[in-house]
PDB file of N, H, CA, C and O in Angstrom:
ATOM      1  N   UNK A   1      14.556   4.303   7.709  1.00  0.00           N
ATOM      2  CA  UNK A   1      14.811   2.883   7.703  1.00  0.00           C
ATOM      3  C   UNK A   1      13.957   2.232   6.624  1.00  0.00           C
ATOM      4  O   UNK A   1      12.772   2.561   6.662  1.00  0.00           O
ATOM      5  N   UNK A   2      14.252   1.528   5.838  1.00  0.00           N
ATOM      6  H   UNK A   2      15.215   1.260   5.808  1.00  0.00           H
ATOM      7  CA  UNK A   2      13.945   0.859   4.603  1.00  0.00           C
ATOM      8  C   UNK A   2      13.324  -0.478   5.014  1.00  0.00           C
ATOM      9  O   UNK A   2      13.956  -1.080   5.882  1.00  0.00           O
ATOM     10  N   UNK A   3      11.905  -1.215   4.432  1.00  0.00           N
ATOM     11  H   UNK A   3      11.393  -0.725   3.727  1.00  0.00           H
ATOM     12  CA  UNK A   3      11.661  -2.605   4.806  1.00  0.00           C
ATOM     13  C   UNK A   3      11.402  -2.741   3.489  1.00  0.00           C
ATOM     14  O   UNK A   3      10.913  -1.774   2.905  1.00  0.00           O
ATOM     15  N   UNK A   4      11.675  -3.962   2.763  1.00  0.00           N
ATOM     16  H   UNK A   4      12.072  -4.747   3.238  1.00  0.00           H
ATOM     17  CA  UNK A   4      11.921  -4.615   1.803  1.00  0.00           C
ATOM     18  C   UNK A   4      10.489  -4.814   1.772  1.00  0.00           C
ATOM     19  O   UNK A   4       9.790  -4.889   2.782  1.00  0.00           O
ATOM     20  N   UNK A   5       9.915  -4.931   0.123  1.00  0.00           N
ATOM     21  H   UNK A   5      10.483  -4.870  -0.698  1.00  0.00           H
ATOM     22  CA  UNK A   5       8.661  -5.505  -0.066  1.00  0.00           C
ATOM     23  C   UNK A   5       8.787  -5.654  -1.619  1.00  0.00           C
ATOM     24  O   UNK A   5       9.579  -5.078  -2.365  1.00  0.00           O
ATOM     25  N   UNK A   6       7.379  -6.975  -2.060  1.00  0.00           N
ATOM     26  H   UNK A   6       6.736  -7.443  -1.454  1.00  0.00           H
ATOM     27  CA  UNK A   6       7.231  -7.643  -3.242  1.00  0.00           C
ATOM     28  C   UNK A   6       6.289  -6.645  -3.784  1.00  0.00           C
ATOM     29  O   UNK A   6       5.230  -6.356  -3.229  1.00  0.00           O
ATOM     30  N   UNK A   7       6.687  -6.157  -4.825  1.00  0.00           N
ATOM     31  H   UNK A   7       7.548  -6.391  -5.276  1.00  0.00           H
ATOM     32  CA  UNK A   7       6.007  -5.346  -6.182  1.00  0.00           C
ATOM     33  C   UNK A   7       5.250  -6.108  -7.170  1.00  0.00           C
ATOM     34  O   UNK A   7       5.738  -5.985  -8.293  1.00  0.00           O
ATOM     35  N   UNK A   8       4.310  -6.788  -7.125  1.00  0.00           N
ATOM     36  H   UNK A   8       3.913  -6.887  -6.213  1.00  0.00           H
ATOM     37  CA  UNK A   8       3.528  -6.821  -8.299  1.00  0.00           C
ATOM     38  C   UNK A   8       3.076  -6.323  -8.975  1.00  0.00           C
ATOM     39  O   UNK A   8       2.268  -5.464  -8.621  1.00  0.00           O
ATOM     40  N   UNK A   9       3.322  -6.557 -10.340  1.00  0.00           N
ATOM     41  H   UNK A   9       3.979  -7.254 -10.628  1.00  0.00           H
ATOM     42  CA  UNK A   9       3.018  -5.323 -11.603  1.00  0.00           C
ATOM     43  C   UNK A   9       2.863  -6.030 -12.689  1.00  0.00           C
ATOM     44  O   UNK A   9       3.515  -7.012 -13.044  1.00  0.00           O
ATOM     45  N   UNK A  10       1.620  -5.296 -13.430  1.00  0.00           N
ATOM     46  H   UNK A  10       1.090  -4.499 -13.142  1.00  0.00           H
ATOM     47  CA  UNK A  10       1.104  -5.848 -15.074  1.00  0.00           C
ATOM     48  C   UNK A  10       0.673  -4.587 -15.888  1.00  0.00           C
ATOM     49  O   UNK A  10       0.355  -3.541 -15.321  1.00  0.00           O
ATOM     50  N   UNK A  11       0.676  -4.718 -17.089  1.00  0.00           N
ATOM     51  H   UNK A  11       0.934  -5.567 -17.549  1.00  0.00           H
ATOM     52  CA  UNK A  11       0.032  -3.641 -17.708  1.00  0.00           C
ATOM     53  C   UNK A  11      -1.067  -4.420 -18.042  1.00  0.00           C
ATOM     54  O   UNK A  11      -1.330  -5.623 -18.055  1.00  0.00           O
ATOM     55  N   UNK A  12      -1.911  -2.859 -18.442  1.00  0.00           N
ATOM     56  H   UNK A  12      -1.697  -1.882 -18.431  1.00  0.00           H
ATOM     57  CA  UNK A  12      -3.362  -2.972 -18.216  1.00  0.00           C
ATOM     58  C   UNK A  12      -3.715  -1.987 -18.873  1.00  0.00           C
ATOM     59  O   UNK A  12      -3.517  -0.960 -18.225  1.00  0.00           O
ATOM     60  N   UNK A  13      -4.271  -1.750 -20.143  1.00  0.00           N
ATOM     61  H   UNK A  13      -4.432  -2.585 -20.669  1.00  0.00           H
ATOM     62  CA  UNK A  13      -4.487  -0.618 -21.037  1.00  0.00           C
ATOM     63  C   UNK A  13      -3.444   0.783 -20.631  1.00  0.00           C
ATOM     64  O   UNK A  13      -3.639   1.832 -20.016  1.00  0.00           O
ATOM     65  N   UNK A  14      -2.170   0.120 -21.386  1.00  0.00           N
ATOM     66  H   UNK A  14      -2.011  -0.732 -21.885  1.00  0.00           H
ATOM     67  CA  UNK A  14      -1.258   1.337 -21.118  1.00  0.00           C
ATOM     68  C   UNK A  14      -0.669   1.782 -20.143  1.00  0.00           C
ATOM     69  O   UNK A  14       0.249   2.602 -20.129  1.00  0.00           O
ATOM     70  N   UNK A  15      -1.264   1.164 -19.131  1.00  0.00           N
ATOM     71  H   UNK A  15      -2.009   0.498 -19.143  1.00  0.00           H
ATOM     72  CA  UNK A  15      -0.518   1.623 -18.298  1.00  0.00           C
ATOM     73  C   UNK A  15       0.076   0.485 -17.530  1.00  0.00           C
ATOM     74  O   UNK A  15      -0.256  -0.670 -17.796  1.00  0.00           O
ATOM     75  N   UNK A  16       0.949   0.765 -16.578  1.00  0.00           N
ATOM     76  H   UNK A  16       1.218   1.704 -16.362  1.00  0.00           H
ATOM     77  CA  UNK A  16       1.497  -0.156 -15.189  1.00  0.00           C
ATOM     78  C   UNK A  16       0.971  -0.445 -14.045  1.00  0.00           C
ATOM     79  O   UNK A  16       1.313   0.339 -13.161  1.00  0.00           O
ATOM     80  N   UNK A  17       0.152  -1.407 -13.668  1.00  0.00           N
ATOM     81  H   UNK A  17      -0.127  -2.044 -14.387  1.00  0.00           H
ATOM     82  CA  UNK A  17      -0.552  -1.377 -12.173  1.00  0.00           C
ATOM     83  C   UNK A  17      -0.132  -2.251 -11.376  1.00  0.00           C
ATOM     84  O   UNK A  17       0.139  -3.372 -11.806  1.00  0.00           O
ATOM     85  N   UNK A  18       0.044  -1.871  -9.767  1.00  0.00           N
ATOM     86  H   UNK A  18      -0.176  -0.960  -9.417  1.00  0.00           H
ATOM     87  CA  UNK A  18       0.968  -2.921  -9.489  1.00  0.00           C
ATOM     88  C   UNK A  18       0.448  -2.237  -7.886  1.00  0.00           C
ATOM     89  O   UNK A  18       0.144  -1.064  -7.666  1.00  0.00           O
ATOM     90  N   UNK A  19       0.472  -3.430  -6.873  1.00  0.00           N
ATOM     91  H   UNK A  19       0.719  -4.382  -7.052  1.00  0.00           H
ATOM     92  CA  UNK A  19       0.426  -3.457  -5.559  1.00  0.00           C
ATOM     93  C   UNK A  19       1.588  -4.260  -4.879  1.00  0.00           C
ATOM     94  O   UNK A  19       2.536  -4.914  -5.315  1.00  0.00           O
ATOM     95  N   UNK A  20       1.145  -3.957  -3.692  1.00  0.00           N
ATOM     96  H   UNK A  20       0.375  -3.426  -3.338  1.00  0.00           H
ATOM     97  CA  UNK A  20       2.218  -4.254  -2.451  1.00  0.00           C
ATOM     98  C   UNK A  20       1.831  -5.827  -1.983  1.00  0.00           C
ATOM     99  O   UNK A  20       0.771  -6.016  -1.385  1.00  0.00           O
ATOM    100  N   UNK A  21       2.530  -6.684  -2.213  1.00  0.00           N
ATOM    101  H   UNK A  21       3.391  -6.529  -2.699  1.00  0.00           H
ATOM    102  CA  UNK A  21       2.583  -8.148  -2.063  1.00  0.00           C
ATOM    103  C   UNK A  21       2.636  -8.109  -0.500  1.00  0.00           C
ATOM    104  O   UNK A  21       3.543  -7.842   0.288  1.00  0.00           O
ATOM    105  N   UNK A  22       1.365  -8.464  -0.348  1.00  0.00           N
ATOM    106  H   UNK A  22       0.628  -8.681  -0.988  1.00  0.00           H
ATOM    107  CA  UNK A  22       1.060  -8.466   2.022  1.00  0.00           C
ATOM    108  C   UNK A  22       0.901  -7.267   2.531  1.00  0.00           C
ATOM    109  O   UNK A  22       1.212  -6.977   3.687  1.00  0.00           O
ATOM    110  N   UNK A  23       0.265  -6.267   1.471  1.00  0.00           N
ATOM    111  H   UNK A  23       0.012  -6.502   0.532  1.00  0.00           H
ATOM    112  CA  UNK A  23      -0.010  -5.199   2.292  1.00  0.00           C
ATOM    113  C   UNK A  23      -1.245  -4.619   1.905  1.00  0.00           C
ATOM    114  O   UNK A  23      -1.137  -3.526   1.349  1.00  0.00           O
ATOM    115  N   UNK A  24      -2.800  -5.226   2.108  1.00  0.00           N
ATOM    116  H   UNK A  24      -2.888  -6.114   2.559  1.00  0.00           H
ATOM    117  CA  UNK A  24      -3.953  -4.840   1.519  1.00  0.00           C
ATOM    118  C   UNK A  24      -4.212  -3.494   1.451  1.00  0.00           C
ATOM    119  O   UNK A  24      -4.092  -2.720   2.402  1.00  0.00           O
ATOM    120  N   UNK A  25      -4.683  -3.102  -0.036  1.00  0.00           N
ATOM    121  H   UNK A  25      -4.780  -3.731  -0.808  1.00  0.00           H
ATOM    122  CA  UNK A  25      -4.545  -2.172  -0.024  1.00  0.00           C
ATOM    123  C   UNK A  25      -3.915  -0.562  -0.778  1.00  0.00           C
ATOM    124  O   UNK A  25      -4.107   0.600  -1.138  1.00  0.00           O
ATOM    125  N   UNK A  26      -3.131  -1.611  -0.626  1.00  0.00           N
ATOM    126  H   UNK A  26      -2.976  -2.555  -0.333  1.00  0.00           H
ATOM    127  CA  UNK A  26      -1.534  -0.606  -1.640  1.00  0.00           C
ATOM    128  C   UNK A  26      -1.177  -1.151  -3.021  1.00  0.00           C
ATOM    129  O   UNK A  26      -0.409  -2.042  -3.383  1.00  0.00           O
ATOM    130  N   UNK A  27      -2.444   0.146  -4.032  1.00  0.00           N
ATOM    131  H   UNK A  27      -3.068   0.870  -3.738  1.00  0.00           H
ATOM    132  CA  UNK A  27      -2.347  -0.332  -5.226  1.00  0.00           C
ATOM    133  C   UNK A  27      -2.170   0.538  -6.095  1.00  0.00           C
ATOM    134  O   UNK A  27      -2.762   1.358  -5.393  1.00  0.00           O
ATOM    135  N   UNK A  28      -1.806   1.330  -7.291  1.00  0.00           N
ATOM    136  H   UNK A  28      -1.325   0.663  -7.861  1.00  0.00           H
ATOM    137  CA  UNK A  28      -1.362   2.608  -7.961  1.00  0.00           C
ATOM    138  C   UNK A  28      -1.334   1.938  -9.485  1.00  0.00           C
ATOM    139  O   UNK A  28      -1.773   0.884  -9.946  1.00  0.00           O
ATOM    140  N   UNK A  29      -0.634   3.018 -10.016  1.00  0.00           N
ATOM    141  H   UNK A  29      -0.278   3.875  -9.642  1.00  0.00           H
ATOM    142  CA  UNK A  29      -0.358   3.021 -11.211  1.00  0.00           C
ATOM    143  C   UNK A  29       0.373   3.822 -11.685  1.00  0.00           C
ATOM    144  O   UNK A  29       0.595   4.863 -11.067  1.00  0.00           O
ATOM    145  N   UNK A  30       1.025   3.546 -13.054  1.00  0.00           N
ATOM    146  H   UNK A  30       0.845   2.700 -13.556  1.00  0.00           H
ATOM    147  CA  UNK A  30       1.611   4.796 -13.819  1.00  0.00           C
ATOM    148  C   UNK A  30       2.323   4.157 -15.111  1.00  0.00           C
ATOM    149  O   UNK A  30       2.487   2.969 -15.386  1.00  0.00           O
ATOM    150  N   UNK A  31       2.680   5.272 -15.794  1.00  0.00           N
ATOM    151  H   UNK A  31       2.546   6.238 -15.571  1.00  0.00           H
ATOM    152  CA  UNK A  31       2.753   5.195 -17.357  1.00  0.00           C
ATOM    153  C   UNK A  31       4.264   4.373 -17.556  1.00  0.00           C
ATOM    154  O   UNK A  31       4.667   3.820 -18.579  1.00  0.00           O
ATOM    155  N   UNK A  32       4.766   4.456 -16.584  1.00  0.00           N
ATOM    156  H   UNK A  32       4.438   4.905 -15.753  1.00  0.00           H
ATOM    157  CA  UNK A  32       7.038   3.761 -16.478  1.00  0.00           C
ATOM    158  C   UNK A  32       6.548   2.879 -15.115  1.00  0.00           C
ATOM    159  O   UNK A  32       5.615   3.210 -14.384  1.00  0.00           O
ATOM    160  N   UNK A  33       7.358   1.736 -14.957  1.00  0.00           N
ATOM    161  H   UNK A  33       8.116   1.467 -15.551  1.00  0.00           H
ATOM    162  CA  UNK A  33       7.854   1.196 -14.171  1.00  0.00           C
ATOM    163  C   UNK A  33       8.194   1.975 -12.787  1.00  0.00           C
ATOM    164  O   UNK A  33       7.881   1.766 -11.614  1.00  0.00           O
ATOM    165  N   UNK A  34       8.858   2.823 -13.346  1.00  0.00           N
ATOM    166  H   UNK A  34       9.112   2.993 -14.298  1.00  0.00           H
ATOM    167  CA  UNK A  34       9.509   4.178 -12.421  1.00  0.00           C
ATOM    168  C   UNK A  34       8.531   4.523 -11.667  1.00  0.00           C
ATOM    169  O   UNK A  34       8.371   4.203 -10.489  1.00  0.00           O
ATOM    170  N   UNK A  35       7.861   5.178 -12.318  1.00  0.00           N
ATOM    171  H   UNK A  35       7.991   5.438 -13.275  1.00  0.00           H
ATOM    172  CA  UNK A  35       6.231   6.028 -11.827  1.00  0.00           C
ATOM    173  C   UNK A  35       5.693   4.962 -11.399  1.00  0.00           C
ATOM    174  O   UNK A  35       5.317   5.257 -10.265  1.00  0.00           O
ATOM    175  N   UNK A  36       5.463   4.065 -11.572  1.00  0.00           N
ATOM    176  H   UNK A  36       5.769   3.825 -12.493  1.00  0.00           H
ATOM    177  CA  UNK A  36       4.257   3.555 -10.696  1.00  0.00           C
ATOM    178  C   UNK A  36       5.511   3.185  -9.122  1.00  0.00           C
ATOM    179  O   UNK A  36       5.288   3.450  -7.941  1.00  0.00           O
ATOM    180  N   UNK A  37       6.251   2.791  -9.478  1.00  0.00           N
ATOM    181  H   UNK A  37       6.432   2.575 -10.438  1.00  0.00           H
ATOM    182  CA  UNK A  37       7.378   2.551  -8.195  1.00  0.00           C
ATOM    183  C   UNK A  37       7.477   3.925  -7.026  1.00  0.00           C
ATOM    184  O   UNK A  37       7.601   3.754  -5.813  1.00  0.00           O
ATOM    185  N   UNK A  38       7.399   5.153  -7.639  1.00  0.00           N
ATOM    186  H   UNK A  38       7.298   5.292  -8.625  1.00  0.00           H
ATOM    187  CA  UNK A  38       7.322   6.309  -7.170  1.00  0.00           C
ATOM    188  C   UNK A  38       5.436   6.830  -6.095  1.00  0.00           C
ATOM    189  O   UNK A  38       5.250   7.607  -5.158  1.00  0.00           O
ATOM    190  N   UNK A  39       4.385   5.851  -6.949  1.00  0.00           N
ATOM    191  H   UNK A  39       4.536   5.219  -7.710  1.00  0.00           H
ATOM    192  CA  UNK A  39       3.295   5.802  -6.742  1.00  0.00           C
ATOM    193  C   UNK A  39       2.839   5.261  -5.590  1.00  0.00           C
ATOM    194  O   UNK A  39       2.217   5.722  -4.633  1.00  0.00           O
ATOM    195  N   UNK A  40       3.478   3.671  -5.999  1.00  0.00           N
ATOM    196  H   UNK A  40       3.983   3.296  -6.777  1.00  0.00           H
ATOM    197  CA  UNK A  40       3.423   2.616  -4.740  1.00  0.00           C
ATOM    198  C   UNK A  40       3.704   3.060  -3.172  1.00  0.00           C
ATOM    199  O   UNK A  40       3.005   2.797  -2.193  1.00  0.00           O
ATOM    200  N   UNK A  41       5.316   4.044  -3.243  1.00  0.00           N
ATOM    201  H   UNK A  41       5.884   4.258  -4.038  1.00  0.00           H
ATOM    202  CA  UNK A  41       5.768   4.131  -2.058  1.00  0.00           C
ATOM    203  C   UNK A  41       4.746   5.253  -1.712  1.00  0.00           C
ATOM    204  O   UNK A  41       4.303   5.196  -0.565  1.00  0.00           O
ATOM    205  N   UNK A  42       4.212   6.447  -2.649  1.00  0.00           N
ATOM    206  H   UNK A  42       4.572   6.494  -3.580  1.00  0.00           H
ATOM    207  CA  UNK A  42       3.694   7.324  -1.795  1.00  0.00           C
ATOM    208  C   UNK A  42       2.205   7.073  -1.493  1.00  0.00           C
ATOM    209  O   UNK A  42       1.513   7.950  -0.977  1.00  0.00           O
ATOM    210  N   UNK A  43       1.591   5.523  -1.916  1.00  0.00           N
ATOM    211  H   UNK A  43       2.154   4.810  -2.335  1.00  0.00           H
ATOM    212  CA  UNK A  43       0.761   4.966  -1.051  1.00  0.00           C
ATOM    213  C   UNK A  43       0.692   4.616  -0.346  1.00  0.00           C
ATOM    214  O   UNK A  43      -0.237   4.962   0.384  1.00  0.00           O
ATOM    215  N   UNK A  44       1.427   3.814  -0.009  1.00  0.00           N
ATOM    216  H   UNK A  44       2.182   3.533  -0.602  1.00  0.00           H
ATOM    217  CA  UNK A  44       2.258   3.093   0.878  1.00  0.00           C
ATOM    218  C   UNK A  44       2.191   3.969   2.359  1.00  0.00           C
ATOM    219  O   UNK A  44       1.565   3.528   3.324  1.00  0.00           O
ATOM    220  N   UNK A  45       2.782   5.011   2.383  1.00  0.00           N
ATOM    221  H   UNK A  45       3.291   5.369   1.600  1.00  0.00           H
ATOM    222  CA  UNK A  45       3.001   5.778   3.222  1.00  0.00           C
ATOM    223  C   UNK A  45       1.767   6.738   3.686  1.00  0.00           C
ATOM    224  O   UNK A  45       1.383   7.079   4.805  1.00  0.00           O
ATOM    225  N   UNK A  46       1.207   7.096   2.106  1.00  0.00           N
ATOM    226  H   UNK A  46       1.519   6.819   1.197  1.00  0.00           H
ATOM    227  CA  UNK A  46      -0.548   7.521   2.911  1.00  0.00           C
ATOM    228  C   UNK A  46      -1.486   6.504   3.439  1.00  0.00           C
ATOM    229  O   UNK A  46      -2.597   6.949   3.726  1.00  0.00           O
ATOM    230  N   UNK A  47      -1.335   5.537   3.586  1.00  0.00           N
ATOM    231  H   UNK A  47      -0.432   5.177   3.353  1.00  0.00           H
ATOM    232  CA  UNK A  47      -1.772   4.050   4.264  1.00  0.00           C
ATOM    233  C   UNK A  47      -1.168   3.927   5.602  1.00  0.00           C
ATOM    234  O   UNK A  47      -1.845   3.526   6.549  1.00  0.00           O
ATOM    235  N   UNK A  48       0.298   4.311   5.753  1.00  0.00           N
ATOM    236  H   UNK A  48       0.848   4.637   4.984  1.00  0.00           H
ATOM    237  CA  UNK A  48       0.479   3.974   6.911  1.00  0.00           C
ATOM    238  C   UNK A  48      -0.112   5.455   8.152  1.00  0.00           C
ATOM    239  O   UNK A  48      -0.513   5.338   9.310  1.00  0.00           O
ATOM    240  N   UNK A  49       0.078   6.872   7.222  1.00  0.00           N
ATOM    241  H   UNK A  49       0.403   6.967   6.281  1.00  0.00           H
ATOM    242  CA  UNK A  49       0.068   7.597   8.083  1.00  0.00           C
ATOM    243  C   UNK A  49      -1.709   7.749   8.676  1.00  0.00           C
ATOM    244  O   UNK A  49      -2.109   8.013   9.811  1.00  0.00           O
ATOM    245  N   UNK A  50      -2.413   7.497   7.549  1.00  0.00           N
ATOM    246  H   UNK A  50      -2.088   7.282   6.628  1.00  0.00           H
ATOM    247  CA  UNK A  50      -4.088   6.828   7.977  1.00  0.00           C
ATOM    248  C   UNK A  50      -4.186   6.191   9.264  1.00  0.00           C
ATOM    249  O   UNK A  50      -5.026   6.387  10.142  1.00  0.00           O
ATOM    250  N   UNK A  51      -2.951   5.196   9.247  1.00  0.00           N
ATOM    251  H   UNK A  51      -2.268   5.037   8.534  1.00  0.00           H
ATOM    252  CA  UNK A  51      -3.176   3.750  10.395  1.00  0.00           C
ATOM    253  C   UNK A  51      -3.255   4.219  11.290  1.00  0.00           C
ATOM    254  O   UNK A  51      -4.146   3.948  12.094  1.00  0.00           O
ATOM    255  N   UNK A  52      -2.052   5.392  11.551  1.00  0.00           N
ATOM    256  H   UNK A  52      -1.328   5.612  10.897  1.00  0.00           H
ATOM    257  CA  UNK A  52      -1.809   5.853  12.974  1.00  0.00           C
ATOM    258  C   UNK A  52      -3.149   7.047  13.455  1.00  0.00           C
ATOM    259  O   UNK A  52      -3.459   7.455  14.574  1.00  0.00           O
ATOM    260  N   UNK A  53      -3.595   7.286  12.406  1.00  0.00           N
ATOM    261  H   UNK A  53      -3.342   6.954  11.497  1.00  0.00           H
ATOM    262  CA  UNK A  53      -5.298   8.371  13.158  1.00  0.00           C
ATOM    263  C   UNK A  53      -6.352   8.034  13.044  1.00  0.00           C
ATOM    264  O   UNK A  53      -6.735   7.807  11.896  1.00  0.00           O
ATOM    265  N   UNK A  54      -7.136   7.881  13.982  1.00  0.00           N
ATOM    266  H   UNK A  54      -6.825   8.066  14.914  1.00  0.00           H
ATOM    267  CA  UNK A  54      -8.096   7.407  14.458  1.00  0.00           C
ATOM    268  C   UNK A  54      -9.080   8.315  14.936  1.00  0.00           C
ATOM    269  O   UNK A  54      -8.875   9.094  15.867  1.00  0.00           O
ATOM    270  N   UNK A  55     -10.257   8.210  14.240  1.00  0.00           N
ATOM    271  H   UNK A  55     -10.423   7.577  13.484  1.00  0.00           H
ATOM    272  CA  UNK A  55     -12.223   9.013  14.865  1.00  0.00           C
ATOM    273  C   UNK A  55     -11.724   9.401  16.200  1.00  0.00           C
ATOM    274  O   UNK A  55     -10.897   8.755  16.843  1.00  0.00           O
ATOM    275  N   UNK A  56     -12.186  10.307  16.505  1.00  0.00           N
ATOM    276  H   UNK A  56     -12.858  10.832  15.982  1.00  0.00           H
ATOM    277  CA  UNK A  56     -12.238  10.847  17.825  1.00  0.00           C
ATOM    278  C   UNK A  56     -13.431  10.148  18.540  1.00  0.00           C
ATOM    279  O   UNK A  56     -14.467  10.004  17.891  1.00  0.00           O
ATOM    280  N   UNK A  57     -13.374   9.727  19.748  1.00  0.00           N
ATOM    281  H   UNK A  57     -12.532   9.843  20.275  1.00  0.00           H
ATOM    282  CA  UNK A  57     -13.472   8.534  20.299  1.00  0.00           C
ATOM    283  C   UNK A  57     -13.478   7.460  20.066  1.00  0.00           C
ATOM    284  O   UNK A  57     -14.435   6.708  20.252  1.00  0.00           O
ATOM    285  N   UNK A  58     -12.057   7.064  19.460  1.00  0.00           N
ATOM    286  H   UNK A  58     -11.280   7.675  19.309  1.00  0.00           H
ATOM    287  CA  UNK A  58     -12.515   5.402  18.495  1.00  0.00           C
ATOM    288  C   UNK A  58     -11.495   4.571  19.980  1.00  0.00           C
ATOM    289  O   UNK A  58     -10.645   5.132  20.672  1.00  0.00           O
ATOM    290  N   UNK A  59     -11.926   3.273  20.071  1.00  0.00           N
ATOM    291  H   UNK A  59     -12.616   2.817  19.509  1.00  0.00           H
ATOM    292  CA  UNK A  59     -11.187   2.336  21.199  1.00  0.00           C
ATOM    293  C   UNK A  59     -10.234   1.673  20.501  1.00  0.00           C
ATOM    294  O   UNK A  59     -10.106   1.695  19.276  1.00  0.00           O
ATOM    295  N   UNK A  60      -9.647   1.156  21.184  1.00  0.00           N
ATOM    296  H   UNK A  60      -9.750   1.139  22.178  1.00  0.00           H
ATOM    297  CA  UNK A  60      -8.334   0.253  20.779  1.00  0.00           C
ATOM    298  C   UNK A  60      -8.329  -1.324  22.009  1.00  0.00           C
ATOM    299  O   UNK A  60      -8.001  -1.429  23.191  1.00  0.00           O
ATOM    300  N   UNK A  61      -8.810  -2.228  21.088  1.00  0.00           N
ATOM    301  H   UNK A  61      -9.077  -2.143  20.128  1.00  0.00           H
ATOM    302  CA  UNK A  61      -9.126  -4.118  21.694  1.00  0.00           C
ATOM    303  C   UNK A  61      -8.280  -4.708  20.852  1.00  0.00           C
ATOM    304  O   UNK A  61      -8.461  -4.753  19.635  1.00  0.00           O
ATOM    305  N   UNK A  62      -7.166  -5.265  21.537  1.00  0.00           N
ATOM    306  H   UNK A  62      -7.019  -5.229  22.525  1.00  0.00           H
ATOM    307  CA  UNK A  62      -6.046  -6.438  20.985  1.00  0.00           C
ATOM    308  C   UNK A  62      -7.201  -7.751  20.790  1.00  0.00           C
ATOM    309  O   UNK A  62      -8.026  -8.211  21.579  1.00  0.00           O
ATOM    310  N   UNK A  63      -6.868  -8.096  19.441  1.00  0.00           N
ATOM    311  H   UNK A  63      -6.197  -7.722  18.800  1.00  0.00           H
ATOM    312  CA  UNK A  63      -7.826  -9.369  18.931  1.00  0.00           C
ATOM    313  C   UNK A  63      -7.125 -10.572  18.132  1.00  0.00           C
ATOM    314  O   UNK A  63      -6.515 -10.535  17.063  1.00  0.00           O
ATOM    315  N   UNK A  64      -7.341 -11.415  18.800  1.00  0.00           N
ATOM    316  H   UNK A  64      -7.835 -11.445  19.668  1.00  0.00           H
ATOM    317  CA  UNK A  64      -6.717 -12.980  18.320  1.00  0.00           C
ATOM    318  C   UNK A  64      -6.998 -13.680  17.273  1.00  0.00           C
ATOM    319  O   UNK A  64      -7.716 -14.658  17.479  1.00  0.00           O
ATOM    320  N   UNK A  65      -6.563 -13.435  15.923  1.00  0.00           N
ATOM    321  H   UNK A  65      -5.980 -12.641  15.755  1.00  0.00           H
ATOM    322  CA  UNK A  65      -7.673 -13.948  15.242  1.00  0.00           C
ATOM    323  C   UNK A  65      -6.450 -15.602  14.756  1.00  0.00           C
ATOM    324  O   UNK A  65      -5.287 -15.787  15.115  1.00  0.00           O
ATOM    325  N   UNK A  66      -6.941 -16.099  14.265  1.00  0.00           N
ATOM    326  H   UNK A  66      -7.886 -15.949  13.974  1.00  0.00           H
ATOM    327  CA  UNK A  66      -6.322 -17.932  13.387  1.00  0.00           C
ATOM    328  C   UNK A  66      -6.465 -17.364  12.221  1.00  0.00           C
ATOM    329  O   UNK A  66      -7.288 -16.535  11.832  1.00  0.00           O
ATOM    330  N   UNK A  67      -5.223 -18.099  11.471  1.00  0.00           N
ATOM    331  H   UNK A  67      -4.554 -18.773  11.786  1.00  0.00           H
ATOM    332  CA  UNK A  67      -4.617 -17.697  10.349  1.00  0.00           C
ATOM    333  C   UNK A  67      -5.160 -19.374   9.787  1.00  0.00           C
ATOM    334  O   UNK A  67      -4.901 -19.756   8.646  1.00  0.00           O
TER     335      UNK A  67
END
C-alpha cells in the first residue's frame, strides 16, 4: 500500500539532497533525481522498520503533547 509524501530536493555540491516533508529524519542523497528518489524510499523504510524495535526492556506511555 502506497502513502503519498512531499520530496524536497536541492543540489548541493553535485549532488541531490532531499528529505521527506513531515517525516523527521528521512534525508539521503544521490547523483540523479532517480537515485536519490530510490534513496529516500529505502530510508524511509529503514526508519520505519527501527520504529517498530525497541531495547529490551524499553516501556511504552501514550503522551499528550500541544501542537
Amino acid at each position: 500500500m502506497s502513502q503519498p509524501f512531499i520530496m524536497q530536493y536541492w543540489k548541493d555540491d553535485g549532488w541531490y539532497v532531499g528529505r521527506l516533508k513531515g517525516v523527521p529524519g528521512v534525508f539521503s542523497q544521490g547523483k540523479t533525481v532517480k537515485e536519490l528518489e530510490e534513496n529516500i524510499r529505502d530510508a524511509y523504510s529503514m526508519m520505519m522498520e527501527d520504529e517498530d524495535t525497541a531495547p529490551e526492556g524499553a516501556r511504552v506511555k501514550e503522551l499528550a503533547i500541544e501542537a
